[in-house]
C-alpha positions as CSV (number, residue, x, y, z in Angstrom):
1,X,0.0,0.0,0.0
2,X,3.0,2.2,0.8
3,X,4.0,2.6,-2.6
4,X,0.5,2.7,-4.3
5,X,0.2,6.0,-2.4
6,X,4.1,6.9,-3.0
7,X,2.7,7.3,-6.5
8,X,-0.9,8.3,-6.3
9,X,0.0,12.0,-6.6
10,X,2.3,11.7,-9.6
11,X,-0.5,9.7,-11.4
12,X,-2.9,11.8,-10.6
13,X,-0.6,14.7,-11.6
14,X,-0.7,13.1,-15.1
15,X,-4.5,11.9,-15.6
16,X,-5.5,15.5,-14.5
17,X,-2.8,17.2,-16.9
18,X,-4.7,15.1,-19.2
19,X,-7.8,16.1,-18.9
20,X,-7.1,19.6,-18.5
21,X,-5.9,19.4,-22.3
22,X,-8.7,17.2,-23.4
23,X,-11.3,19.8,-22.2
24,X,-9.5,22.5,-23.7
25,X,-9.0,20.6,-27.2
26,X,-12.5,19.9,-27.5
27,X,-14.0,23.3,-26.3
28,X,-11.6,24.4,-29.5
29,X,-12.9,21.9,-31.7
30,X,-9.2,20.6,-32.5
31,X,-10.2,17.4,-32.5
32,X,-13.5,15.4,-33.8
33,X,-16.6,15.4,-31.4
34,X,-17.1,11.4,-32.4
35,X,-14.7,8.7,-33.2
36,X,-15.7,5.2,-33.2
37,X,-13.0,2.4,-34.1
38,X,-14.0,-0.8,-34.5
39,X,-13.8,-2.7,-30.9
40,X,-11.6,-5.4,-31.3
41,X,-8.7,-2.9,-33.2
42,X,-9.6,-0.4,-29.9
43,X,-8.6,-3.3,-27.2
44,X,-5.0,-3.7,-29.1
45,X,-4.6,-0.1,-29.3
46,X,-5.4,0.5,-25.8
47,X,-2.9,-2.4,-24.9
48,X,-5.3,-4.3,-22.4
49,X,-3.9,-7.8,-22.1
50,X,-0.9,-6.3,-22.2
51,X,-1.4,-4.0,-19.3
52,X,-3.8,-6.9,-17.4
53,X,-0.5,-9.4,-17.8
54,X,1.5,-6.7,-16.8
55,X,0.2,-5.1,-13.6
56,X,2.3,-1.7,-14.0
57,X,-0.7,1.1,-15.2
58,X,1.6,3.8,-13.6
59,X,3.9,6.7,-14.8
60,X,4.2,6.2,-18.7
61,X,2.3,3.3,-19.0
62,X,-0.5,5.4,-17.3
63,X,0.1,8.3,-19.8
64,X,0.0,6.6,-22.9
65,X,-3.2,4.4,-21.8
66,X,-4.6,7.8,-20.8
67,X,-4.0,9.4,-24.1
68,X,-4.9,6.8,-25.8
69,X,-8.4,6.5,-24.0
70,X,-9.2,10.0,-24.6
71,X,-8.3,10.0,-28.3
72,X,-11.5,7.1,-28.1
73,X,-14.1,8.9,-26.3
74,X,-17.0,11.0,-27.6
75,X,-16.2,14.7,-26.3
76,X,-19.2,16.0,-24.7
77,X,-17.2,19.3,-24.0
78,X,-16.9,19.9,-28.0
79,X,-19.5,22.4,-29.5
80,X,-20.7,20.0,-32.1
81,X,-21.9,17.4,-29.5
82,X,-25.6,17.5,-30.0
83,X,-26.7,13.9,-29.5
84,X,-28.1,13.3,-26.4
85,X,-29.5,14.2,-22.8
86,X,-25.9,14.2,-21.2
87,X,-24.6,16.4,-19.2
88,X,-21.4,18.5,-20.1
89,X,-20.1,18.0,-17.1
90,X,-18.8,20.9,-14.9
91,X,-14.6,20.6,-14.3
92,X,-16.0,20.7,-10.2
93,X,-18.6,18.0,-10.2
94,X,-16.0,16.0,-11.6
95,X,-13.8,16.1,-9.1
96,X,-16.5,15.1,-6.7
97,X,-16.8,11.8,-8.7
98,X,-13.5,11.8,-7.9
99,X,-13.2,12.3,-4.4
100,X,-16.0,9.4,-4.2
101,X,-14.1,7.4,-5.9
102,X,-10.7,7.7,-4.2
103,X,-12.9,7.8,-0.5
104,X,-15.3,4.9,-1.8
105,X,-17.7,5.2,0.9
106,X,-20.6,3.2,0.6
107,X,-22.9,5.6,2.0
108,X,-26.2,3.4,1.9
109,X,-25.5,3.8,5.9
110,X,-25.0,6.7,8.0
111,X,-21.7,5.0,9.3
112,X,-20.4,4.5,5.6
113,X,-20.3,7.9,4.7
114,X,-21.2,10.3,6.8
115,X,-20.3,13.6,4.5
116,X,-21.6,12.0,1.5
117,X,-25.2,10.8,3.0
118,X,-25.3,14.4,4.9
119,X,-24.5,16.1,1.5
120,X,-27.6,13.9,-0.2
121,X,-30.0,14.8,2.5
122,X,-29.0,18.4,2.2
123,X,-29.2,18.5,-1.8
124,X,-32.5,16.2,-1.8
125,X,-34.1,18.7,0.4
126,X,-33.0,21.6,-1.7
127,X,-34.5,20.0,-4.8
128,X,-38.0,19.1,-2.8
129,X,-38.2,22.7,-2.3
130,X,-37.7,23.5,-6.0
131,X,-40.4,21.5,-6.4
132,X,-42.9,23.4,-3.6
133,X,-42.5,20.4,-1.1
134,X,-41.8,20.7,2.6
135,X,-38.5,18.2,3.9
136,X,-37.7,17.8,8.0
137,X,-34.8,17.5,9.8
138,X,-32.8,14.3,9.7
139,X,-34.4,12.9,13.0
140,X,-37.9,13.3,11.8
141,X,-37.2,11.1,7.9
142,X,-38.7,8.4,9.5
143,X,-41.7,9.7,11.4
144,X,-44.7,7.9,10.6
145,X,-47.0,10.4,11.9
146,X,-45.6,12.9,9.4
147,X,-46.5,13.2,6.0
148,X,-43.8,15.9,4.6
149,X,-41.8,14.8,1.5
150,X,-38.7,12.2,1.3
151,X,-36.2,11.2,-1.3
152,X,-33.1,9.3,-2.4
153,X,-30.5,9.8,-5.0
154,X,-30.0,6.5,-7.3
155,X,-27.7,5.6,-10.2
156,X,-29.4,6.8,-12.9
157,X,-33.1,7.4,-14.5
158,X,-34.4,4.2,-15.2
159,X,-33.8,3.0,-11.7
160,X,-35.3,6.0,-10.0
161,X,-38.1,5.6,-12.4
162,X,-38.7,1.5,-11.6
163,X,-38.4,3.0,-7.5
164,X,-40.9,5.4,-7.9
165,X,-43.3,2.8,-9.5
166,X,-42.4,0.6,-6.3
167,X,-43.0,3.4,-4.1
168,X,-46.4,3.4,-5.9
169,X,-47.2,0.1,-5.6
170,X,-46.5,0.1,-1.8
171,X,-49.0,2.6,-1.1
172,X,-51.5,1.6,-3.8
173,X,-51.3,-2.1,-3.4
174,X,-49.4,-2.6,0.0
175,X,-50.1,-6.6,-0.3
176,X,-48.2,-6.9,-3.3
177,X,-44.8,-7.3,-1.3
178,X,-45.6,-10.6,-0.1
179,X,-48.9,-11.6,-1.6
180,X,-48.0,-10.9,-5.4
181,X,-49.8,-9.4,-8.2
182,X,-53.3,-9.9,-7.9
183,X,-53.6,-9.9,-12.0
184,X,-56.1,-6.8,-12.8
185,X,-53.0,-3.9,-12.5
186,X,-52.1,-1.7,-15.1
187,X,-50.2,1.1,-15.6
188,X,-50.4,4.2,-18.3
189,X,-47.9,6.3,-19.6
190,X,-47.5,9.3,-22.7
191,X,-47.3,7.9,-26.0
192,X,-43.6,10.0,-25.6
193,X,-42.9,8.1,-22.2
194,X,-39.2,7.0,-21.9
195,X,-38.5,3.1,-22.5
196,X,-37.5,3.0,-18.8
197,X,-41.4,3.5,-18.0
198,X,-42.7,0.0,-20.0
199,X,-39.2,-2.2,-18.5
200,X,-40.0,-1.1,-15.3
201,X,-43.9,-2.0,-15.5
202,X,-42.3,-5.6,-17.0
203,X,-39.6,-5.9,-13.7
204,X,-42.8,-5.4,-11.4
205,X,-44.1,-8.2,-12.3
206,X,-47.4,-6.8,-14.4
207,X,-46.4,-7.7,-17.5
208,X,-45.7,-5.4,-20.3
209,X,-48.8,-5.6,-21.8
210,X,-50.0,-3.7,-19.1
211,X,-48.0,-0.4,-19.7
212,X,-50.9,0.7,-21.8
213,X,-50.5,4.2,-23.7
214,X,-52.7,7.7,-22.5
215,X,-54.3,9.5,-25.2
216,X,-52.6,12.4,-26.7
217,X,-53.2,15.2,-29.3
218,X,-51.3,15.6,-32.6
219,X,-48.5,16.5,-30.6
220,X,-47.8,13.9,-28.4
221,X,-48.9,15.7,-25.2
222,X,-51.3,13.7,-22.7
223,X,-54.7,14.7,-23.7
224,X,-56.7,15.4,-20.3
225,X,-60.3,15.3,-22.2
226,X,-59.9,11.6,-23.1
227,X,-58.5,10.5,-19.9
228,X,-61.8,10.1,-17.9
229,X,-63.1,8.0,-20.6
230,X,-60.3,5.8,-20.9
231,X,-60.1,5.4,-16.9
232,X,-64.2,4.4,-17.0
233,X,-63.6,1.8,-19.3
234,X,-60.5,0.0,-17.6
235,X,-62.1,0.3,-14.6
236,X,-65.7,-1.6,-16.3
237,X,-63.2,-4.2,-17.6
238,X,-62.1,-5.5,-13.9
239,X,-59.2,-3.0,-14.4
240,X,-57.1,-1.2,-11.8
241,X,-55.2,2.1,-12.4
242,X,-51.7,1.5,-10.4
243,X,-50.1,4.8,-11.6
244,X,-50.2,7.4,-14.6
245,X,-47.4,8.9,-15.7
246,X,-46.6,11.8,-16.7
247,X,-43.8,13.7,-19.0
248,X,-42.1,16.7,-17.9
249,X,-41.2,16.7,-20.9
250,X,-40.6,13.8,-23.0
251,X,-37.7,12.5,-24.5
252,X,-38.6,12.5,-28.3
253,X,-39.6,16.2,-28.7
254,X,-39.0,17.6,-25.3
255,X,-42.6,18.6,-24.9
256,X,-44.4,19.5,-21.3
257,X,-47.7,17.3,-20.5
258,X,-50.4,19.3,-18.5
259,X,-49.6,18.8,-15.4
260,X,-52.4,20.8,-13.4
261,X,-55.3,18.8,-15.5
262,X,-53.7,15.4,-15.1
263,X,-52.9,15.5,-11.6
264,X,-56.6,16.6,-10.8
265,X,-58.1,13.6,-12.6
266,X,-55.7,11.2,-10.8
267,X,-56.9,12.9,-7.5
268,X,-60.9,12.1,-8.5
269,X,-59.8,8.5,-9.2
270,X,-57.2,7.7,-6.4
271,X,-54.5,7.1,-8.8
272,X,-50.9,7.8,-7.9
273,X,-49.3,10.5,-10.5
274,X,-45.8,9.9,-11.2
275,X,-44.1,12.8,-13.3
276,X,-40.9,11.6,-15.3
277,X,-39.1,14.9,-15.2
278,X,-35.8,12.9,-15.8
279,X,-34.4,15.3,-18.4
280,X,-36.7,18.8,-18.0
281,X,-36.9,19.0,-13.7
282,X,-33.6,21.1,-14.4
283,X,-36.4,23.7,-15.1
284,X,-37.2,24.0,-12.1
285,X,-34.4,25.9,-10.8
286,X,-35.4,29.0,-13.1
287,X,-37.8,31.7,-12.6
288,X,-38.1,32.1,-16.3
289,X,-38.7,28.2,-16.8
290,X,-40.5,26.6,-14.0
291,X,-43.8,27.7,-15.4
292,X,-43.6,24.7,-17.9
293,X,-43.6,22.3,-14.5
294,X,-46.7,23.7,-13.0
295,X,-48.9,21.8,-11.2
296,X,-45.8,19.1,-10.0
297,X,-46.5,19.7,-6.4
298,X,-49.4,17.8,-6.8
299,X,-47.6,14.8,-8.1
300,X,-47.3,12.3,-5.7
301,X,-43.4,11.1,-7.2
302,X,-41.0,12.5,-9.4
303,X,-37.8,11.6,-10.9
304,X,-35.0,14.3,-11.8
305,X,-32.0,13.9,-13.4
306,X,-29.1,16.1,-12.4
307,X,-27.2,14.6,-15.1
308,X,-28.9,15.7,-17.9
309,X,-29.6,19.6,-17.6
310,X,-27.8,20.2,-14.6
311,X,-24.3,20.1,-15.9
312,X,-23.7,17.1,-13.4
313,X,-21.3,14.1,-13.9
314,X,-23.4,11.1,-14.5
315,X,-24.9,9.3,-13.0
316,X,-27.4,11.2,-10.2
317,X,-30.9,10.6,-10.4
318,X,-33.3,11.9,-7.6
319,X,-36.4,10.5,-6.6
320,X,-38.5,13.0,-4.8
321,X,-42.6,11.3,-2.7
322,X,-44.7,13.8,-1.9
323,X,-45.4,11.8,1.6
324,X,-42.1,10.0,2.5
325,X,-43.9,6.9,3.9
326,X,-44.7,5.6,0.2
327,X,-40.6,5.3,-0.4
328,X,-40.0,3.8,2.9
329,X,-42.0,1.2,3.1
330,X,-41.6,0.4,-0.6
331,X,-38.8,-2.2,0.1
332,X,-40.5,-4.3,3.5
333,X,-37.4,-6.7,4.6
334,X,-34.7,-7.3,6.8
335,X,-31.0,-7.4,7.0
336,X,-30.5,-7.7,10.1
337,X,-26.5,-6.9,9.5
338,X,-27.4,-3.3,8.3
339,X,-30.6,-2.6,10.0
340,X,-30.7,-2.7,13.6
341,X,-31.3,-0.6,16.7
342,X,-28.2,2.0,17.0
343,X,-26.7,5.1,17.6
344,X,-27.8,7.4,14.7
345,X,-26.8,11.0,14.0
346,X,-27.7,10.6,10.5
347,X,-30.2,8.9,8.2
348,X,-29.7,5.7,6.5
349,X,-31.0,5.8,2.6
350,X,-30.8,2.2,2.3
351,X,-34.6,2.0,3.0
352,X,-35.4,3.8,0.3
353,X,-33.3,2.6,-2.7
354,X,-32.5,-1.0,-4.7
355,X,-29.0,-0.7,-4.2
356,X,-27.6,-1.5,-1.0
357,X,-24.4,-0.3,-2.1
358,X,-24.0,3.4,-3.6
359,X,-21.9,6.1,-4.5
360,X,-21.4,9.4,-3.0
361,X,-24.2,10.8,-5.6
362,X,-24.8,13.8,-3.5
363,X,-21.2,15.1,-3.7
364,X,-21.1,15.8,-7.7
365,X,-24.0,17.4,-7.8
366,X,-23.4,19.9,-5.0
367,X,-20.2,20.5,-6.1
368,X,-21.5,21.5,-9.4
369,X,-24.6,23.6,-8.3
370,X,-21.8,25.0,-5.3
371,X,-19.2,26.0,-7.9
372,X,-22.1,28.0,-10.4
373,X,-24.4,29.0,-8.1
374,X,-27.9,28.7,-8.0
375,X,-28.2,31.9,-10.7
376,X,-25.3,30.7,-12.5
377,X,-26.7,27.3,-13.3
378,X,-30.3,28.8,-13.6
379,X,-28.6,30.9,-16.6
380,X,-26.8,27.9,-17.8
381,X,-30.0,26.1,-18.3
382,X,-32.2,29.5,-20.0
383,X,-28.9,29.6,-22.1
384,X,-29.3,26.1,-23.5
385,X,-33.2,27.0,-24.5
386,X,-32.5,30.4,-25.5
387,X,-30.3,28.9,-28.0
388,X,-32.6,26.1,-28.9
389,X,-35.1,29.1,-29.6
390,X,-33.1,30.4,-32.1
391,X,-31.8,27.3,-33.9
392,X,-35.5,26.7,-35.0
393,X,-36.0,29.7,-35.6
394,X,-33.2,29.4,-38.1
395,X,-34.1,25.8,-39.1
396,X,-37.5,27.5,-40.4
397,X,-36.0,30.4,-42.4
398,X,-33.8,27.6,-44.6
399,X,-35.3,26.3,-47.7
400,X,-35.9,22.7,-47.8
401,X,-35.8,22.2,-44.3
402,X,-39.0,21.7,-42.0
403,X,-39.3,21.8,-38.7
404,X,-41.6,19.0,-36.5
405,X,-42.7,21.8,-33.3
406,X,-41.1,24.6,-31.9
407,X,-39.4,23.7,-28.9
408,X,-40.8,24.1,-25.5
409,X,-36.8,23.3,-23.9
410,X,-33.9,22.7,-25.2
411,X,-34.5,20.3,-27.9
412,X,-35.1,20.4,-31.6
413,X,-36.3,17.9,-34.2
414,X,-36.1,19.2,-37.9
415,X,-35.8,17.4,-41.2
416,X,-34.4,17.7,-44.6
417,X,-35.9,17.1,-47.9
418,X,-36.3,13.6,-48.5
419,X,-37.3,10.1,-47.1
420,X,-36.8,8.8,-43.5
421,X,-33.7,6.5,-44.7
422,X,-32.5,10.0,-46.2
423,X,-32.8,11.6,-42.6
424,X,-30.6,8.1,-41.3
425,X,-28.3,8.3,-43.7
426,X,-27.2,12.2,-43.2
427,X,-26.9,11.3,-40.0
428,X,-24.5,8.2,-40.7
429,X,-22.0,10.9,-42.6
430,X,-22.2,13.3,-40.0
431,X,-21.0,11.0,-37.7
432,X,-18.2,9.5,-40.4
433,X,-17.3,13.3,-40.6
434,X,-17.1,13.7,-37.0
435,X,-17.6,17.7,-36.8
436,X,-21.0,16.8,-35.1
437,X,-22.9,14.2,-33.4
438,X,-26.5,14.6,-33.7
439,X,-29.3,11.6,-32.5
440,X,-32.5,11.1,-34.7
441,X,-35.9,10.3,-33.3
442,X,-39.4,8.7,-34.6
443,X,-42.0,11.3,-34.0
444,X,-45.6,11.5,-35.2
445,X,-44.7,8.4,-37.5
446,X,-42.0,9.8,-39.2
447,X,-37.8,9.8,-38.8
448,X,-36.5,13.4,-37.7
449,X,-32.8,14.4,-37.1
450,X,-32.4,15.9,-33.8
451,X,-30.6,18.2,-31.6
452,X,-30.2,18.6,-28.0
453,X,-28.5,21.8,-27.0
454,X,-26.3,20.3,-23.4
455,X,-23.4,22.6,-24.8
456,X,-23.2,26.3,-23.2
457,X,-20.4,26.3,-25.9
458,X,-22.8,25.5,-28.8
459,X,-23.2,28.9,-30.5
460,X,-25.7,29.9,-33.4
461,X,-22.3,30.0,-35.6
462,X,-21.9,26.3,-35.3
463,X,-25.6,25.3,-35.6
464,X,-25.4,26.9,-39.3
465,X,-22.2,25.5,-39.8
466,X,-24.3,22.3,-38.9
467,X,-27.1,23.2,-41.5
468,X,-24.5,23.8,-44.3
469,X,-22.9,20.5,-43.7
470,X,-26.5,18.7,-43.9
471,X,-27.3,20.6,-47.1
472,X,-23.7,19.8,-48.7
473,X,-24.7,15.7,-47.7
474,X,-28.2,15.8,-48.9
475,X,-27.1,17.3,-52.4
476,X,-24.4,14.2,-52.7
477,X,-27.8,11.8,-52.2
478,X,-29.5,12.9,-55.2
């Protein structure tokens, strides 16, 4: 151990120089955003058997595999990176990771982590306010005479989203635990709802082919007027309602369900709400943008993402019950190593998430919201819309191009002339050219190219740069 920490700080020294240059090089756009060799030629380039057999990643060794790593990785910090809902993640919040991962406490339990669990019940708290609910002190989490508002941090969206359906279930069907499904459950979700929502219905145990899909309008949005009817006739069929969901906003367009009109049918029927606000919650910390969450207090869970809009290293997934008892008692069992009668001047998250093991979540994203600032990252995030704004804006002044909705956040689906293989295919060259890495979407049955603005680097300059290169493509197609 004595010389693994002889030479921690020159290693260090070297994966941080690194780094420093590979932020640099991509916020210049020196070097391609993508660059995808094929896998096999990538292991013999990056020397892994050699370095497994070896044992010495230090020094040089640990410089040239370093390099050598970077060179493969897609560079969120370049301009062109307009794929996906990633953060770009703040130079601060990565250190956090960092310090997690050089402390490794498993903070699950108090006595595992003290700073890291007191940093998640500080930041959870901050974000139930954001949302209008009321959290308590860290000897009052547990009360089961109060009903204030609870949460947990968990790796990622899709498991926060398959907790908050179990925190459902707990209060909706509390004989589920032990007794199983009882056959007649169903859950409904936007026709935009993230794949997470119909996997987790399937690892609950009520089938998939009972994620049934809400009505919507042209748009996609959940269309309160044709809910009631659809809830009537489940309900005549022997049908019960577990949980609606709703998107705040979805993942295809980035569009906003009506939040107010949703949660007051769910109220009339006694069905838990769930808001997916995975990707857009990061409104929330804007007085310019938290009118397109309105009506979330009234949700009874909700999953945020701080590493999508909230410049946060991934992974750090909240979710946030209205009434904490729901999450508690969403996971009824014992381990009687763990959980025990016991000193406790802390909290102990393990009650409320899958993992019995997890990461310092907490730290990255208050490091990141600490090094900003609440304005800072509230301008960050009106920054990235702003500029979404004015890429349709310039999308629909170009000839040929049409655009599938103006946005309502910070993404943008548009389309070229041509087919829906013609939309795949630009695509494919962009990423061969690697100046820009764009996603594509299937929205109102047709194949769009897409753009998500995660960049406060992405300037106007280099989404017309973009729309040059797409029309210099499409006129080699015809």
């Amino acid at each position: 151990m004595s010389n693994q920490t002889a030479t921690f700080s020159k290693d260090a020294a070297i994966v941080v120089e690194a780094l420093t240059d590979y932020i640099r090089e991509s916020a210049e756009k020196a070097v391609p955003v993508i660059h995808q060799p094929i896998l096999e030629q990538l292991v013999e380039q990056l020397k892994l058997p050699q370095h497994i057999a070896q044992g010495e990643l230090t020094g040089e060794s640990l410089k040239q595999f370093v390099d050598n790593y970077l060179v493969a990785t897609t560079r969120l910090h370049h301009p062109g990176f307009l794929a996906h809902q990633v953060a770009v993640p703040h130079p601060t919040g990565a250190l956090g990771s960092l310090i997690d991962g050089a402390t490794n406490n498993a903070m699950a339990i108090y006595e595992m982590g003290p700073a890291a669990s007191s940093i998640e019940y500080f930041m959870l708290n901050w974000m139930l306010s954001k949302i209008g609910w009321q959290g308590v002190p860290s000897n009052r989490q547990l009360d089961p005479q109060s009903a204030h508002a609870g949460g947990v941090l968990t790796h990622g969206g899709s498991l926060a989203n398959l907790t908050a359906l179990l925190a459902a279930r707990s209060a909706r069907v509390p004989e589920f635990w032990k007794s199983g499904n009882p056959g007649n459950l169903l859950v409904l979700v936007p026709e935009q709802s993230h794949y997470s929502m119909k996997r987790a219905v399937a690892i609950l145990g009520l089938g998939e082919d009972n994620c049934l899909t809400l009505p919507a309008d042209a748009d996609g949005r959940v269309q309160p007027s044709r809910m009631a009817e659809q809830i009537a006739t489940l309900e005549a069929q022997g049908k019960r309602i577990l949980a609606i969901v709703a998107n705040a906003c979805g993942t295809a367009a980035g569009l906003y369900d009506p939040l107010p009109e949703i949660a007051a049918i769910c109220q009339e029927h006694g069905i838990w709400l769930h808001v997916d606000a995975a990707h857009g919650g990061g409104a929330l910390v804007s007085d310019r943008l938290r009118h397109l969450l309105q009506g979330i207090d009234q949700a009874d869970s909700v999953v945020w993402d701080a590493h999508k809009m909230m410049s946060t290293p991934t992974v750090c997934a909240a979710v946030l019950v209205r009434d904490h008892r729901h999450l508690d008692h969403a996971f009824e069992q014992e381990a009687s190593y763990l959980l025990h009668a016991k000193d406790q001047p802390g909290f102990d998250f393990i009650s409320r998430t899958v993992e019995c093991t997890k990461a310092g979540l907490g730290l990255r994203l208050f490091m990141t919201v600490a090094a900003l600032g609440e304005q800072g990252l509230a301008q960050q995030i009106e920054g990235l819309v702003q500029r979404a704004a004015e890429a349709a804006a310039k999308i629909e002044q170009r000839s040929g191009f049409e655009l599938a909705i103006h946005p309502e956040i910070n993404i943008v689906c548009f389309r070229i002339e041509g087919d829906d293989q013609c939309q795949l295919e630009i695509r494919r060259r962009l990423l061969e050219r690697g100046d820009f890495y764009i996603s594509s979407t299937l929205y109102r049955g047709r194949r769009w190219l897409r753009l998500v603005f995660m960049n406060p680097c992405t300037s106007l300059e280099d989404v017309e740069t973009l729309l040059d290169e797409i029309e210099t493509i499409r006129a080699t197609l015809n």
